[in-house]
N, C-alpha and C positions, 0 to 999 in steps of 0.2 A: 411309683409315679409321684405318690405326694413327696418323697425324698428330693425326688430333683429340682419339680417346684418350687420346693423350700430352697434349695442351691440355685437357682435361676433368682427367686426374690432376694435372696442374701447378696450375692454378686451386681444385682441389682442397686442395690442402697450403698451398698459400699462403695462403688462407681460414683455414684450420686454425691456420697459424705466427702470424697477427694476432691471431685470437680470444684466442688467449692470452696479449695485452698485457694488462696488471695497469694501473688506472686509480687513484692515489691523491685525496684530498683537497687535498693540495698541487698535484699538477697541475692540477685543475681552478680552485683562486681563489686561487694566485700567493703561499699562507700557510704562515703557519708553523701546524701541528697539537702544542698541547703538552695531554698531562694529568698529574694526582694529587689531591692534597685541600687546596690553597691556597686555591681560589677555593669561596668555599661559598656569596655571596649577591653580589647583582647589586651594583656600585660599589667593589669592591675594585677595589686598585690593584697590588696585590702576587699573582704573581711581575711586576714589571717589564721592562721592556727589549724590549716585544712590539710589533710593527707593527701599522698598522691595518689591520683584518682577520682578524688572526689567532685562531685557534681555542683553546680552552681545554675539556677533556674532567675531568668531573669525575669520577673513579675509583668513588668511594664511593658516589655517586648517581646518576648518570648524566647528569648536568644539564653541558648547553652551554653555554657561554657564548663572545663573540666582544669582545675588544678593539677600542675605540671611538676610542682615540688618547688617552686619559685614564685608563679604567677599564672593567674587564669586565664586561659587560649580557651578561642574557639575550636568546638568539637569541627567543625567541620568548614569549609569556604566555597567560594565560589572562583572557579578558573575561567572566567569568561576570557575571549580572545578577540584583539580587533580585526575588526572587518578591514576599515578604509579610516581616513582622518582627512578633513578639510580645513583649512583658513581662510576666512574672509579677514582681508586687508584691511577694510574700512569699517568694521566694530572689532578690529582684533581678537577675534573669539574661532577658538580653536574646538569640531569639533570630532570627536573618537566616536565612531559607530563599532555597537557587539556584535557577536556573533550571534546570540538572540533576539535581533531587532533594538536592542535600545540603543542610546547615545546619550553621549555626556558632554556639555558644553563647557570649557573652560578660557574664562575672560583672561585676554594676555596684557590687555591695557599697562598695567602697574608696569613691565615688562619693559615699555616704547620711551625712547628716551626724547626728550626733549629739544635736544642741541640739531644744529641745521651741520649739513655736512655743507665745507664748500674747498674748491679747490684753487691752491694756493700753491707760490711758486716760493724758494727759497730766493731771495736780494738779496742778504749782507750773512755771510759767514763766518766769526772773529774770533779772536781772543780778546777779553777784555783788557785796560793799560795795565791792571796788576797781574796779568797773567795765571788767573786764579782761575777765570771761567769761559765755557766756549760757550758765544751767544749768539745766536741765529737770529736772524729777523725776516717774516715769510710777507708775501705781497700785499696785505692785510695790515701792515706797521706790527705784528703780533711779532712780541718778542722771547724767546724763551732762551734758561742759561741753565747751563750744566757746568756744576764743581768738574775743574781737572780733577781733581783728586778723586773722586768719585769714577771716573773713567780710567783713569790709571790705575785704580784697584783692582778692577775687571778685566784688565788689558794685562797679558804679562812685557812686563817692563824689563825691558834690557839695554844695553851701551850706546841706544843709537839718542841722536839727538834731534829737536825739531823745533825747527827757526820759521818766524816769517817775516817777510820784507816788503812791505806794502800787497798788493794783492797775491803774492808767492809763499808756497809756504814750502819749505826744502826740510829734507831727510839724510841725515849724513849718519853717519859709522855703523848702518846695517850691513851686517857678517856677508 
C-alpha cells in the first residue's frame, strides 16, 4: 500500500514539474519574434536582416506581420464584400456598404471637371491657303487645326488625289 502511494505522489509532482514548461513562440515555428513601430503597413522592408518566417509585433497597434523572404505581409486580412454602393450627385460622394454593416464614403469631388459642355454645330470646314492644315470652325467662332501631315500618317496613303474648289472637295484616282 505504502509502495503505490509513494507512485501516486511521485506521478503526482512530476505532472506538476512539466506543467510548468513555459512554451514560447520561438519554440514552436523555429522564428525569430521581433516588435516596435517600424513596420506599419504590409511590404515594408525595413527592419532588415529577418529570416523567413519570422515575426514582426507591432507595438502601437497591435498588428502582425510575418516576413516573406522580401518584405513583411500581414499574417492575415480581411475579405469583406460589398453589399450596395450609392452616389449622391450633389456632394459627389460615393458610398460602399459591407457586408458587416459598415460603409465607406469616398469624396469624388477632385474627380468633376470644371468645363460646361455645350452643343455646337460644325460652319466652316477647310484647308488652310498653305495647304498644310485642316481647320474647322464650330458655331461658337471656336476654332480648331489639324496638321495634314499628322492625318496622313494615320491614314494609309495611296495614288489618289484630293482637290477642293470653293465649297467641293473631289476625289480622283481611287482604284
Amino acid at each position: 500500500m505504502k509502495k503505490s502511494i509513494l507512485v501516486i505522489i511521485l506521478l503526482f509532482f512530476s505532472g506538476l514539474a512539466f506543467s510548468q514548461t513555459t512554451v514560447t513562440l520561438q519554440d514552436q515555428c523555429n522564428c525569430e519574434v521581433l516588435s516596435g513601430t517600424a513596420v506599419t503597413t504590409p511590404g515594408a522592408v525595413t527592419p532588415g536582416g529577418a529570416d523567413t518566417g519570422d515575426i514582426y509585433v507591432n507595438t502601437n497597434t497591435g498588428t502582425i506581420f510575418y516576413w516573406d523572404g522580401d518584405s513583411w505581409e500581414l499574417t492575415a486580412t480581411d475579405d469583406q464584400q460589398l453589399t450596395g454602393f450609392t452616389f449622391n450627385g450633389v456632394s459627389n460622394q460615393l458610398t460602399l456598404s459591407l457586408e458587416n454593416g459598415g460603409s465607406v464614403n469616398v469624396d469624388l469631388s477632385s474627380l468633376s471637371d470644371t468645363l460646361t459642355d455645350t452643343n455646337t454645330t460644325i460652319t466652316n470646314f477647310e484647308i488652310d491657303g498653305t495647304n498644310t492644315n485642316l481647320v474647322i470652325t464650330d458655331s461658337d467662332t471656336n476654332t480648331f487645326s489639324v496638321a495634314l501631315a499628322d492625318i496622313a500618317a494615320l491614314v494609309n496613303t495611296d495614288a489618289q488625289d484630293l482637290s477642293i474648289s470653293g465649297n467641293d472637295l473631289s476625289l480622283s484616282g481611287d482604284p
